[in-house]
C-alpha positions as CSV (number, residue, x, y, z in Angstrom):
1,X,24.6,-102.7,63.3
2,X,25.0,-104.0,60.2
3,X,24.6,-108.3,61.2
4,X,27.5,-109.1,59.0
5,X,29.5,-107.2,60.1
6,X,28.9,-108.3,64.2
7,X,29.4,-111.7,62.1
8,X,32.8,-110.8,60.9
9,X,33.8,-109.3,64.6
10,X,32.9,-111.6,67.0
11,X,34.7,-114.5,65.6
12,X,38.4,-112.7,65.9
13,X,37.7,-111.2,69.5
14,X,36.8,-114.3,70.3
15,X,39.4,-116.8,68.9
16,X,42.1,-114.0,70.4
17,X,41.4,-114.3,74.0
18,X,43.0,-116.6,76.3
19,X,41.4,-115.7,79.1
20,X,40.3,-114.1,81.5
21,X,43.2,-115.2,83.4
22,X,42.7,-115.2,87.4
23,X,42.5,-111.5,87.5
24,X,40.1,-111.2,85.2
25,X,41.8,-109.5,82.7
26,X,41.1,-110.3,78.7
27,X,44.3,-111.4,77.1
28,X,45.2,-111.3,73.3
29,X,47.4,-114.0,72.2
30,X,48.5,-115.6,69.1
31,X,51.0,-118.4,70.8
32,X,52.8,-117.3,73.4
33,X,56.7,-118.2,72.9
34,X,58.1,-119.9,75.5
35,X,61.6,-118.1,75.0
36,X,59.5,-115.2,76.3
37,X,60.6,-115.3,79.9
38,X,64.2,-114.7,79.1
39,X,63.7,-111.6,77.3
40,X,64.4,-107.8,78.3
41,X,60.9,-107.1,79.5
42,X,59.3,-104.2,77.1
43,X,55.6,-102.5,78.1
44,X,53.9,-100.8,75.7
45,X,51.1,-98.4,76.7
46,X,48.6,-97.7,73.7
47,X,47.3,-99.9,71.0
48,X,47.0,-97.7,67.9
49,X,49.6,-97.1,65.2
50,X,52.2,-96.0,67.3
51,X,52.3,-98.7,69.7
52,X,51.5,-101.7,67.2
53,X,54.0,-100.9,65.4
54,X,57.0,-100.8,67.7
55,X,54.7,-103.6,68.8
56,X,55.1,-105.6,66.1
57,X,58.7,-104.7,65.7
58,X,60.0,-106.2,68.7
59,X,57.8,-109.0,68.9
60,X,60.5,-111.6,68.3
61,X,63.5,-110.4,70.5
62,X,61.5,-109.2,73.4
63,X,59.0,-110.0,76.2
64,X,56.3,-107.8,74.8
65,X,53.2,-106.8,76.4
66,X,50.7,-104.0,74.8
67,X,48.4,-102.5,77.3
68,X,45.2,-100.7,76.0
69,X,42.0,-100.4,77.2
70,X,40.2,-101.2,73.6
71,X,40.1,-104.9,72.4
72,X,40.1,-103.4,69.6
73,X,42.4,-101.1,67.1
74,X,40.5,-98.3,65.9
75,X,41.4,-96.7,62.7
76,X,40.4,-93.4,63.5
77,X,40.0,-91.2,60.3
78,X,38.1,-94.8,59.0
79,X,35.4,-94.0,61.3
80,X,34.6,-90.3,59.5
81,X,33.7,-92.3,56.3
82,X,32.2,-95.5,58.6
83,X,29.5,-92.7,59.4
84,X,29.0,-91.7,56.0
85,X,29.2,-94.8,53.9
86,X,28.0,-98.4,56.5
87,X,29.3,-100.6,54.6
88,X,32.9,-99.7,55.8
89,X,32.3,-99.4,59.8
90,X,33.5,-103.4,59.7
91,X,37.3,-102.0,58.5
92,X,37.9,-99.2,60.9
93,X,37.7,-101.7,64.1
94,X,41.0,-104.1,63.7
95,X,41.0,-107.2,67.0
96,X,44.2,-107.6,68.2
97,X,44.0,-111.5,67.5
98,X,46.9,-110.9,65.0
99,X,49.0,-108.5,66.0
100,X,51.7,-110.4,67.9
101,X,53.1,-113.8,67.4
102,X,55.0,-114.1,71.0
103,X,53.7,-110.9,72.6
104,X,50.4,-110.4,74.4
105,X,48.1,-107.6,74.6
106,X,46.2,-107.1,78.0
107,X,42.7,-105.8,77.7
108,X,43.1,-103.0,80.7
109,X,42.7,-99.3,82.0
110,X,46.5,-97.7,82.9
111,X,46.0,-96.9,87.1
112,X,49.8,-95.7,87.5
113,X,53.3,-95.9,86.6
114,X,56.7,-95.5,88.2
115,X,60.6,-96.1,87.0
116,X,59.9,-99.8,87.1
117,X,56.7,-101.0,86.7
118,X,53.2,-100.1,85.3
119,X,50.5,-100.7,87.3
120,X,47.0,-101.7,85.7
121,X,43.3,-102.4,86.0
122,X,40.1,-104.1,84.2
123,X,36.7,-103.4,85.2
124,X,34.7,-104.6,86.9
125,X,36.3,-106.4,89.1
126,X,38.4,-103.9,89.8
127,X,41.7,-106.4,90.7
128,X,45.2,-104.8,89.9
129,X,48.2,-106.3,88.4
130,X,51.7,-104.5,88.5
131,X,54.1,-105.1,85.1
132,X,57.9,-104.6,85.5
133,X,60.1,-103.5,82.9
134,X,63.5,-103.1,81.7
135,X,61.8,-100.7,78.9
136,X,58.3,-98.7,78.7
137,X,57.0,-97.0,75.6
138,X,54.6,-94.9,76.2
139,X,52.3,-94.5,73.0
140,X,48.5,-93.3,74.7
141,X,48.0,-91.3,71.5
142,X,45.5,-88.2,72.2
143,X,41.7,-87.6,72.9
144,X,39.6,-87.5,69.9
145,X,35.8,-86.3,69.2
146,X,33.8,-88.4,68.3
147,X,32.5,-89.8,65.5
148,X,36.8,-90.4,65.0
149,X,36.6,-92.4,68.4
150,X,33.8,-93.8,69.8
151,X,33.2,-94.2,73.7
152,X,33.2,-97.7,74.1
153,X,36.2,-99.7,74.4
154,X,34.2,-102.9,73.2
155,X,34.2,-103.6,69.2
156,X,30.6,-104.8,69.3
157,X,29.5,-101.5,70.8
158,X,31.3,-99.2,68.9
159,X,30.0,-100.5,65.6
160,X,26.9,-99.8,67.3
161,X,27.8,-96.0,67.9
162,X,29.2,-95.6,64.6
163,X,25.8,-97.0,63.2
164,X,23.6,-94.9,65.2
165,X,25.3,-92.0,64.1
166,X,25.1,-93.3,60.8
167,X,21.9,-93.4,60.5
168,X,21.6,-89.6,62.2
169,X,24.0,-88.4,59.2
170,X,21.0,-90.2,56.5
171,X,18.2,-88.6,58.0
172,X,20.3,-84.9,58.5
173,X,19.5,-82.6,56.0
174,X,21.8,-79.9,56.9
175,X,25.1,-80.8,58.8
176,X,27.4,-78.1,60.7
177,X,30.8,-79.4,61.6
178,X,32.4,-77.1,64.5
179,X,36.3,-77.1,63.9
180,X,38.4,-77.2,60.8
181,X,41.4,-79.8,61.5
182,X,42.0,-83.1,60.4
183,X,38.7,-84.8,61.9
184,X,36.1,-82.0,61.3
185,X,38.0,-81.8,57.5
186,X,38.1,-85.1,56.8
187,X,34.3,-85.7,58.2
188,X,32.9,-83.0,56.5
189,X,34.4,-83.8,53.0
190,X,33.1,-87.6,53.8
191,X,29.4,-86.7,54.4
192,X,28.9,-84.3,51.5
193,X,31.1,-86.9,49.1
194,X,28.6,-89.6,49.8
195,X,25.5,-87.7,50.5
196,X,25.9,-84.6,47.9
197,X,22.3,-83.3,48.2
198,X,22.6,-82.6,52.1
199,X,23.9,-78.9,52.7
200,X,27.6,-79.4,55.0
201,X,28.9,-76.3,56.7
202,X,32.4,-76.5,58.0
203,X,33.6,-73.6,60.6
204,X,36.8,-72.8,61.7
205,X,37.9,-70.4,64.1
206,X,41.5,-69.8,62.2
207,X,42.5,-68.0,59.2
208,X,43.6,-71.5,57.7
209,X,42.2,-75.0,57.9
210,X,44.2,-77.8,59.4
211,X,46.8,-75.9,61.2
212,X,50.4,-74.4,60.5
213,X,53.1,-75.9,58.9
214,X,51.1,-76.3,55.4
215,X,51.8,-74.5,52.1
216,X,49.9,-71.9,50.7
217,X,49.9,-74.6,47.7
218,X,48.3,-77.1,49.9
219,X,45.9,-74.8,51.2
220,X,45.1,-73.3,47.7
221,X,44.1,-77.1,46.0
222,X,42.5,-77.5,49.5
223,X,40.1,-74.4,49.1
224,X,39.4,-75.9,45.3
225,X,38.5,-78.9,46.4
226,X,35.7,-77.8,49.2
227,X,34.7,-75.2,46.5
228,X,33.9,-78.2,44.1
229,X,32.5,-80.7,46.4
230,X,30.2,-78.2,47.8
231,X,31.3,-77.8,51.5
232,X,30.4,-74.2,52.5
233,X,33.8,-72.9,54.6
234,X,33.5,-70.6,57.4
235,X,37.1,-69.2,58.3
236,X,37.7,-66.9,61.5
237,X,34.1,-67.6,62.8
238,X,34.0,-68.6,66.8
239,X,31.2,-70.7,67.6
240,X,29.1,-70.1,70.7
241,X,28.9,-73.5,71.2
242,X,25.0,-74.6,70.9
243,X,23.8,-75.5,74.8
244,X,22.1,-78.5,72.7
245,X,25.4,-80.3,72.5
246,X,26.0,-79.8,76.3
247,X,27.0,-83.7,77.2
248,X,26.3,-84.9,73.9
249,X,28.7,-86.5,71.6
250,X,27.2,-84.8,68.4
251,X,23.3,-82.9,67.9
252,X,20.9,-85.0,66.2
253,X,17.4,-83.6,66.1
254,X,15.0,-80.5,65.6
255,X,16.9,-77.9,63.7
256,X,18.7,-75.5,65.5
257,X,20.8,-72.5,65.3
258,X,24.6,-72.5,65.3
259,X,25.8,-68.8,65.9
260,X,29.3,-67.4,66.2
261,X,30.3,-64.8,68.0
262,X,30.8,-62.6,64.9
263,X,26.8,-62.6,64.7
264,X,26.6,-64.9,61.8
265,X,23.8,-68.1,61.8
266,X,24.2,-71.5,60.5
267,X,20.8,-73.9,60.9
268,X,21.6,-77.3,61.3
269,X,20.1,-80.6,62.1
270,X,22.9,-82.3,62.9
271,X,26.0,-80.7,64.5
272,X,29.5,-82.0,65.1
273,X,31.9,-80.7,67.4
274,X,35.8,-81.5,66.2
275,X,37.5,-79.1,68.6
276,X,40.4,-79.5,71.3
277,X,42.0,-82.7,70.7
278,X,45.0,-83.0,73.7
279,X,47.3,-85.3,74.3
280,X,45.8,-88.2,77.0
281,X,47.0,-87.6,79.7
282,X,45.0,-88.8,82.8
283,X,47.6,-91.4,83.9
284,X,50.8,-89.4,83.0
285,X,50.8,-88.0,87.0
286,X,53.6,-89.6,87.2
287,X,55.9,-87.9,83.9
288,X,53.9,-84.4,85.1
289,X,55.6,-84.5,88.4
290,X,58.6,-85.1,87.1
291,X,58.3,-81.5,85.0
292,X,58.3,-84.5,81.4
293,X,55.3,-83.0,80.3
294,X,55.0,-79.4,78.0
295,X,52.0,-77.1,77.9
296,X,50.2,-79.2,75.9
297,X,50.8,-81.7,78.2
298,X,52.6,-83.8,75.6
299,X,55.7,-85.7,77.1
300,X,59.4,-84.0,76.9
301,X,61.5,-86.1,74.6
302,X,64.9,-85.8,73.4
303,X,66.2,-86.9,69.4
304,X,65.8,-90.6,70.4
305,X,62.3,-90.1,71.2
306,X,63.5,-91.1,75.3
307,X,61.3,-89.6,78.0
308,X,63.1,-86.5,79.4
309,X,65.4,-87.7,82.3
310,X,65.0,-91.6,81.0
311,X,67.0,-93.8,79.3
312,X,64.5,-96.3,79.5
313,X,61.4,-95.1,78.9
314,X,60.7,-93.9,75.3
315,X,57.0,-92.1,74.3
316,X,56.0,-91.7,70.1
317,X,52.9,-90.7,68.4
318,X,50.8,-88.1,69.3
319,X,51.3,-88.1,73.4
320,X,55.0,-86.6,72.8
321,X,56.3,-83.2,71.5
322,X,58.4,-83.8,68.6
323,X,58.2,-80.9,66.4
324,X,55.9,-82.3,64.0
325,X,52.8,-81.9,62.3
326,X,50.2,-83.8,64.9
327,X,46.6,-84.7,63.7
């Protein structure tokens, strides 16, 4: 890792915890308000966009707590172009030392949840803590391959994964990206803009990259725009995935085949797999009992983004099923 950045991380974790309290659990706080205690009691599960910013919101007129199991923010489609360009791995991992004012944001894995309270976990101690509240938000987000999220839920470490894999992509010399949506788009368009000599291959099982919903206008300038930076497009291809990514978060090493099941060969280097993003949902057993969840396993909401059968309980981003156009 790159030492300025570790320079320009540590610091902010640091300064944000006040703790660990008794439990052992980190906590993130700014100043607590003492007014706090009187305040309608809101848990928010998920620290990314969607829960900072309801977050953030109610900060001042509620008893906040944000629970997440990062200490960290990760800007997601940041860490496509943190792998492709160093210098901006520092930007895409955001401490939570100032994201609340009054609030507090507990460093913690989500263990279950009920009508009332949530009930949480930090490792390794292993102690539990229950949080009532008069309003839950659920906000978990969704699973995402990496390089868009790395594995470790410490900043320190996941600059180191992002610069490991960094320093796979500068060595690559051919790069095959398995899945055409958001993240295998976005990271394929990042590698060949900043290393234009290496040869990026972008397959998609689909007729159309991204998904439904888009224009044939979008998709047109979209075709131009791989045509002219290079990236070689493979539409309606299913991969056989490679055994060599069996456990792996991406193949770097000794060139390899990547075949689809069409016959056709691409020989990579390096290989990316950006397929199946879902909805997290290992601690939603208790919304999947009640029938909240769809097939995608995406919480039922109704026009006021309130959890199916709740008044109370409310879940945004991309762990509920509005009808919109998810990443």
């Amino acid at each position: 890792m790159e030492r300025s950045a570790a320079r320009e991380i540590r610091p902010a974790l640091r300064r944000s915890i006040r703790g660990p309290d008794e439990a052992g659990f980190n906590l993130y706080i700014v100043d607590a308000s003492p007014a706090r205690g009187s305040r309608k009691k809101v848990v928010i599960l998920g620290g990314g966009f969607a829960g900072t910013t309801v977050a953030k919101a109610l900060d001042k007129k509620f008893d906040v707590t944000v629970v997440d199991r990062q200490n960290h923010m990760t800007q997601m489609l940041g860490n496509l172009r943190a792998i492709a360009d160093k210098t901006y791995a520092p930007l895409t991992l955001i401490p939570y030392d100032k994201l609340l004012q009054d609030g507090v944001v507990v460093q913690a894995e989500i263990t279950a949840i009920s009508e009332t309270q949530v009930t949480i976990s930090t490792t390794p101690s292993g102690k539990s803590r229950a949080l009532p509240f008069d309003f839950l938000v659920v906000a978990t987000g969704a699973n995402w391959a990496f390089p868009g999220k790395p594995s470790s839920p410490d900043a320190l470490e996941a600059l180191g994964e992002l610069e490991e894999c960094g320093n796979d992509v500068a060595k690559s010399t051919s790069v095959a990206i398995i899945g055409g949506g958001a993240v295998g788009l976005e990271l394929a368009c990042e590698i060949k803009f900043h290393h234009p000599q290496k040869k990026v291959t972008l397959i998609h099982s689909r007729q159309q990259l991204i998904g439904p919903g888009l224009s044939g206008k979008f998709h047109t300038k979209l075709a131009d725009k791989l045509q002219r930076l290079g990236v070689e497009v493979l539409l309606n291809e299913r991969v056989q995935m490679p055994a060599e990514l069996s456990g792996r978060r991406y193949y770097a090493g000794p060139r390899i085949a990547v075949r689809t099941e069409s016959g056709k060969e691409v020989g990579a280097d390096l290989v990316f797999r950006c397929t199946g993003k879902t909805a997290a949902r290992s601690h939603l057993g208790f919304f999947e009992s009640l029938g909240c969840l769809d097939q995608a396993g995406r919480i039922r909401v109704n026009e006021h983004l309130q959890v199916q059968g709740f008044s109370n309980i409310f879940a945004i981003g991309d762990c509920c099923n509005t009808p919109e156009q998810k990443l």
